[in-house]
TORKOL-4160 file (C-alpha; in steps of 0.2 Angstrom, whole numbers, padded with zeros to 4 digits, m for minus):
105
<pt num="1" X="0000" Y="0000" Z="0000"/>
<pt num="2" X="0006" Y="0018" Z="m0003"/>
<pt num="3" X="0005" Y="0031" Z="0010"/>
<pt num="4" X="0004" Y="0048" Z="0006"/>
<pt num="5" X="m0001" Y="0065" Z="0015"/>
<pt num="6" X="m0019" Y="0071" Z="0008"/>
<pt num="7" X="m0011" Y="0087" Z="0007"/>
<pt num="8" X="0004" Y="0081" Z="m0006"/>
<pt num="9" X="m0006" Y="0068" Z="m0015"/>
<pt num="10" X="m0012" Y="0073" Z="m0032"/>
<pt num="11" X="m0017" Y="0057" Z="m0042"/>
<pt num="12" X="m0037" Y="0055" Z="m0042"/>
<pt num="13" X="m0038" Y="0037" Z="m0035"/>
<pt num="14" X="m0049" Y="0029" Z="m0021"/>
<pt num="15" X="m0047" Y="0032" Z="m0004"/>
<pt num="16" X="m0047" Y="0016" Z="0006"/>
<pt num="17" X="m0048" Y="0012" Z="0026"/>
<pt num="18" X="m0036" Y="m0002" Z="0034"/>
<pt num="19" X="m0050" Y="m0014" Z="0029"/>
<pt num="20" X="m0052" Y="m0009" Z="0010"/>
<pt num="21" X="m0066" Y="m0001" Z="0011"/>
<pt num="22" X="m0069" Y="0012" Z="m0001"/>
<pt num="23" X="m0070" Y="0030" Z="0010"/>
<pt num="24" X="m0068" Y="0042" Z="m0004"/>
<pt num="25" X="m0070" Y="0039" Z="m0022"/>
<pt num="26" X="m0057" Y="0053" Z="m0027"/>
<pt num="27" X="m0048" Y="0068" Z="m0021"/>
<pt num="28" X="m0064" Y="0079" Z="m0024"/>
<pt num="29" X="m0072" Y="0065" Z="m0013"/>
<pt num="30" X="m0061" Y="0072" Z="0001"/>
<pt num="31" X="m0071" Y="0087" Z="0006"/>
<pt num="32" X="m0088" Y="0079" Z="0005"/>
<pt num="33" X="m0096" Y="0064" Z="0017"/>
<pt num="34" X="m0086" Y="0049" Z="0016"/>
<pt num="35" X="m0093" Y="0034" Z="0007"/>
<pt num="36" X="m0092" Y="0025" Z="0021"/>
<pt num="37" X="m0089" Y="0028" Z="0041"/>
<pt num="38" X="m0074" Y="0032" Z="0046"/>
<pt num="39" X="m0071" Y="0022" Z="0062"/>
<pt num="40" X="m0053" Y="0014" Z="0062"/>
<pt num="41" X="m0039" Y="0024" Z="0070"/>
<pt num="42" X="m0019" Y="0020" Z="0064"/>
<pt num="43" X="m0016" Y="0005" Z="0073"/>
<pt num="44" X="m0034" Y="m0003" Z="0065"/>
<pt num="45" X="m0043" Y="m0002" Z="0082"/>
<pt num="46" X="m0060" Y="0004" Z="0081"/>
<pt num="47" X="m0061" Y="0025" Z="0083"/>
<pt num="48" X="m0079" Y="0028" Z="0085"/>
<pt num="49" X="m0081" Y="0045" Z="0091"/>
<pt num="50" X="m0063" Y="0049" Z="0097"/>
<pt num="51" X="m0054" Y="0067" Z="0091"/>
<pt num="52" X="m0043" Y="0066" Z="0077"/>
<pt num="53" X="m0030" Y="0077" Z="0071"/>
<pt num="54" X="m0033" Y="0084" Z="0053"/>
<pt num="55" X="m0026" Y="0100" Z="0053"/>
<pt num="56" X="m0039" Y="0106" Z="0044"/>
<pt num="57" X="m0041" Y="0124" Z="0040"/>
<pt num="58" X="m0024" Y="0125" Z="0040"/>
<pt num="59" X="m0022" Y="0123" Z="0059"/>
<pt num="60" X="m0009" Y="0111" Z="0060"/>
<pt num="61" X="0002" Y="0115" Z="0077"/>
<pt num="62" X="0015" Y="0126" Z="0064"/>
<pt num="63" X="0019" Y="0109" Z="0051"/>
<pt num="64" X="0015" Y="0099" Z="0067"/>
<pt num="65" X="0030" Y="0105" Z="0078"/>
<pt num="66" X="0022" Y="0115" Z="0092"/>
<pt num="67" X="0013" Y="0111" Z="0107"/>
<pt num="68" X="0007" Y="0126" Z="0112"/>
<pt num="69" X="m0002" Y="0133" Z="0097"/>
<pt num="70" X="m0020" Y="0125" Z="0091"/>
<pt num="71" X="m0022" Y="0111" Z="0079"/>
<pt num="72" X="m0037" Y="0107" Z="0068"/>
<pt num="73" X="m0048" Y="0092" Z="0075"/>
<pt num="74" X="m0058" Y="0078" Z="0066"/>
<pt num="75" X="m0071" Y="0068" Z="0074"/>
<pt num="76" X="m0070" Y="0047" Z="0071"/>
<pt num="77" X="m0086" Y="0043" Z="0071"/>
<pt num="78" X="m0097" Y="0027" Z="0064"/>
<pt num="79" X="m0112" Y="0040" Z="0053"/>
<pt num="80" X="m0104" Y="0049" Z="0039"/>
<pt num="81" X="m0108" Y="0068" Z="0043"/>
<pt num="82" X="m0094" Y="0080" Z="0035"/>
<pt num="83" X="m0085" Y="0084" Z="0052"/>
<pt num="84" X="m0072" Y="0070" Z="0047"/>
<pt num="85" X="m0061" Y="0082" Z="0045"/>
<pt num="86" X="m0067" Y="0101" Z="0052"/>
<pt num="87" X="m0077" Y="0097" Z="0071"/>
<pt num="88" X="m0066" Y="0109" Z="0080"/>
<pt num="89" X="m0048" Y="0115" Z="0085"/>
<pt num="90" X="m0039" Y="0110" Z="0099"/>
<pt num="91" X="m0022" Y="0116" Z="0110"/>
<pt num="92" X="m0008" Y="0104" Z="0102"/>
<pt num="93" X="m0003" Y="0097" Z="0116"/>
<pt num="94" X="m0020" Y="0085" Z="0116"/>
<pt num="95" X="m0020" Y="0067" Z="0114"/>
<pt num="96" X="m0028" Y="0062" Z="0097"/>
<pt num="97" X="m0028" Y="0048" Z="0084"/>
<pt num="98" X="m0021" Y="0051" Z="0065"/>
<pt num="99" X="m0032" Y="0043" Z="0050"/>
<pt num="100" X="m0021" Y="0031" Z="0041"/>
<pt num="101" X="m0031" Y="0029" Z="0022"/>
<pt num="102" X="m0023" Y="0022" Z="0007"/>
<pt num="103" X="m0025" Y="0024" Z="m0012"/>
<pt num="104" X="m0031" Y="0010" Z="m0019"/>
<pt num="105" X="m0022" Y="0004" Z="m0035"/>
């Protein structure tokens, strides 16, 4: 599988959870609801409603090297409402999950 930052990636292929399943159809896709939940953190284990760092907005702890600024926070979660990826900002010094998706090829 092939890793890449969302923010770097430009190739218009499907984004894939841990499990295969098909969370974005293509990097427009990205912005919208996601195809399906989004409720498996980086290490596979089930995220359900926990935060998740994004960096959304551009809040992204200054290139996610400061604890003391604000970061932009996703919400895991097992509907499919948009706040994937925008719910809120938090200090950077919170504990939160990373989504891991891959491209599928």
């Amino acid at each position: 599988a092939d890793f890449e930052a969302w923010a770097a990636f430009t190739d218009d292929e499907p984004w894939e959870d841990l499990d295969g399943n098909t969370i974005f159809s293509s990097n427009a896709g990205l912005k919208l609801d996601p195809l399906h939940p989004l409720a498996i953190d980086e290490n596979g284990d089930a995220a359900m409603t926990q935060a998740v760092w994004t960096g959304a907005n551009g809040q992204d702890c200054d290139n996610w090297s400061s604890e003391s600024s604000s970061g932009g926070f996703g919400l895991a979660q097992t509907g499919t409402a948009a706040s994937w990826w925008d719910f809120t900002t938090a200090t950077c010094d919170a504990l939160a999950a990373i989504y891991c998706l891959e491209i599928s090829t």
